[in-house]
C-alpha positions in Angstrom: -12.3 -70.7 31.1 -10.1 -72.9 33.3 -11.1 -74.2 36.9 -8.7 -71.7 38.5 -10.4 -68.3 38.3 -9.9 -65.0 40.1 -11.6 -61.7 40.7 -9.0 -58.6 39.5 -8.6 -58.5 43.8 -7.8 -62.0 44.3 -5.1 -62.3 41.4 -3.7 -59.2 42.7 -3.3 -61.4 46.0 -2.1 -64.2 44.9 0.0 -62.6 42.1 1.4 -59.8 44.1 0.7 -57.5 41.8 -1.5 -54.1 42.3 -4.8 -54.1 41.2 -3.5 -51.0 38.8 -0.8 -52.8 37.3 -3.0 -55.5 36.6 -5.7 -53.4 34.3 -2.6 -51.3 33.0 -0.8 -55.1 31.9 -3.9 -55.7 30.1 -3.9 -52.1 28.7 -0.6 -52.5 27.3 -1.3 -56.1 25.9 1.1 -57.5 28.5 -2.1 -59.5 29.7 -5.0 -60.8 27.8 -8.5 -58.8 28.5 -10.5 -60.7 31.5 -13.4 -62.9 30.4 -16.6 -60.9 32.2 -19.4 -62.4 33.9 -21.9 -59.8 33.7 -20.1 -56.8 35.2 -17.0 -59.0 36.7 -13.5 -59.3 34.9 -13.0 -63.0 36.0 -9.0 -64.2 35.0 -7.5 -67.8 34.8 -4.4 -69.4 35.4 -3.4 -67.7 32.3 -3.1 -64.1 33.6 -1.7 -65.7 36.8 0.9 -67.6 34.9 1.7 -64.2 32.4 2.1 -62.2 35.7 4.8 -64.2 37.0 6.1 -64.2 33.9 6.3 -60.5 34.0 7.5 -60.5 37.7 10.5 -62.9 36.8 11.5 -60.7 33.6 10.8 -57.6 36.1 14.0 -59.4 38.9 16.3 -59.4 35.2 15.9 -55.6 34.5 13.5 -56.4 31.5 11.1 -52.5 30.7 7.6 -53.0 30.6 8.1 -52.1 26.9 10.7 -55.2 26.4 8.5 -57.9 28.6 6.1 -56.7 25.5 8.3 -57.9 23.0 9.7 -61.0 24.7 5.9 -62.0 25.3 5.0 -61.1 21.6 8.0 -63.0 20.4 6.5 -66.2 22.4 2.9 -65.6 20.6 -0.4 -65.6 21.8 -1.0 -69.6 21.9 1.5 -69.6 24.7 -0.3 -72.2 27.1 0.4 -72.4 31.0 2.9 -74.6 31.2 4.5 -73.2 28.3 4.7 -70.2 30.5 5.2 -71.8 33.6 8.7 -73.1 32.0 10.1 -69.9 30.2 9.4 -68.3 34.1 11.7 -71.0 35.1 14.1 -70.9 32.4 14.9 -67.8 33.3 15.1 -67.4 36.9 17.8 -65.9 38.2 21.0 -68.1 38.5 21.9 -66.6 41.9 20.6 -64.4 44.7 23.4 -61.9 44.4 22.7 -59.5 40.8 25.3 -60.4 38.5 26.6 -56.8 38.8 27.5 -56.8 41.7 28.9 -60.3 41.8 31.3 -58.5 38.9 31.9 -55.7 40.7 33.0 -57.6 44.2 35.0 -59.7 41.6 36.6 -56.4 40.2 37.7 -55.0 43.7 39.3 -58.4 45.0 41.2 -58.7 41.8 42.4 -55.2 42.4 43.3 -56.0 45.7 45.7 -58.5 44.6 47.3 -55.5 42.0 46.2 -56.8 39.0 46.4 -53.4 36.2 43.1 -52.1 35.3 43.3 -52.5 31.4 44.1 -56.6 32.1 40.9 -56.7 34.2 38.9 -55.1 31.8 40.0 -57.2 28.7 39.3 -60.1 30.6 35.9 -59.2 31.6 35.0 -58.3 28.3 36.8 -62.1 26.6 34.9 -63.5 29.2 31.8 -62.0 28.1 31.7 -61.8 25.0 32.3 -65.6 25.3 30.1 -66.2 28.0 26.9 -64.3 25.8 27.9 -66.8 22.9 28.1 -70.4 25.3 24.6 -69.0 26.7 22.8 -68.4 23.6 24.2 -71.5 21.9 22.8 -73.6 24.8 19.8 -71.7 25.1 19.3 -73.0 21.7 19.7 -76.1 22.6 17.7 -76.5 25.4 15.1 -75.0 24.0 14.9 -76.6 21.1 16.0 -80.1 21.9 14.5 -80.2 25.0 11.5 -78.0 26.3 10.3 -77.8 22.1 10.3 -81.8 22.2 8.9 -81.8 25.6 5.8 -79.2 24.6 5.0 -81.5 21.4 4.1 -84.4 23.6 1.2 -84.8 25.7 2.3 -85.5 29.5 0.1 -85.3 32.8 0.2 -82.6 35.1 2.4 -84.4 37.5 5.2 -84.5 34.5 4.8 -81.0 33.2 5.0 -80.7 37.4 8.0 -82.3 37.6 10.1 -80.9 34.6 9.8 -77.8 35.4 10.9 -78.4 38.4 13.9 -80.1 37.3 15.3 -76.8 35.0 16.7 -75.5 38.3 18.6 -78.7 38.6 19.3 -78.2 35.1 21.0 -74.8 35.4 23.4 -76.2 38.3 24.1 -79.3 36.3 25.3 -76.5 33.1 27.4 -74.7 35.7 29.0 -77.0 36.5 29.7 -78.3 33.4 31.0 -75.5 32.1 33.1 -75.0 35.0 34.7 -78.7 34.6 35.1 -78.0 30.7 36.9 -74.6 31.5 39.6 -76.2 33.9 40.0 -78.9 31.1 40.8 -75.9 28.8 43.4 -74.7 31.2 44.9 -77.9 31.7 45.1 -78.4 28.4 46.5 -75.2 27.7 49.1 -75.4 30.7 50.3 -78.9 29.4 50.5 -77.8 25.7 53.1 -75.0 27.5 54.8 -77.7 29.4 55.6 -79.5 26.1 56.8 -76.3 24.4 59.5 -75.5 26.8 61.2 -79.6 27.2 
């Protein structure tokens, strides 16, 4: 087992999780089962790592029976790191659900009169668009990026360091599609221009 090693207690600490949850993760197969040291369930970085794995997917809405999928989708050989960087891949985006970012959206837009059905045809172009960008670059960086990255052998400080820089990542892919969006508007409002002259 791996230097960092915890009592059931102590990763309940560090992890805020209960001790309950904990055994009823590993019950589940949400967590692998403790190695034991005569009658002590000792854990690694491993369970640590799976926890807040489970705690970010817990934020998103994910049931305990779909974390059990997602984690049996990412197989068993899942190292650390490897979990370290889906945890940060899918951190939330912002602080505010995005529910309720849609919903404050919703009321100032009705504020301003805008009929019901338009609203609601643009929320759902907008996501139904929005699903297929994310996916398509979730490809990508998976892929492209954290696949090539996990094939190569890099010190701690790297693996450190890259998963530190998704965050920066994710703003960097806002932005971009925020910039190629008003391109597509400009583009759109000067193909208009050029029909009416």
């Amino acid at each position: 087992m791996d230097a960092e090693r915890y009592t059931v207690e102590e990763l309940s600490t560090v992890t805020g999780h209960t001790v309950r949850n904990i055994r009823y993760y590993t019950t589940l197969g949400l967590l692998p089962a403790p190695e034991k040291q005569g009658r002590i369930a000792v854990y690694g970085a491993d369970h640590r790592a799976r926890l807040e794995l489970i705690t970010s997917l817990q934020e998103h809405g994910f049931t305990l029976e779909a974390i059990g999928r997602y984690l049996e989708r990412r197989g068993t050989g899942a190292t650390v790191e490897d979990l370290a960087m889906q945890r940060a891949m899918i951190t939330s985006w912002t602080s505010e659900s995005p529910d309720d970012v849609q919903a404050r959206i919703g009321r100032e837009l009705l504020k301003l009169g805008l009929p019901r059905d338009a609203l609601a045809a643009a929320h759902d172009a907008t996501t139904r668009h929005m699903t297929a960008l994310a996916e398509e670059l979730d490809g990508i960086v998976r892929t492209q990026i954290v696949d090539v990255f996990a094939r190569t052998a890099h010190s701690t400080e790297e693996a450190e360091r890259f998963e530190k820089g998704l965050p920066r990542l994710r703003d960097l892919t806002v932005e971009a599609v925020v910039v190629a969006f008003q391109g597509a508007v400009n583009r759109l409002i000067s193909r208009s221009l050029e029909r009416v002259r």
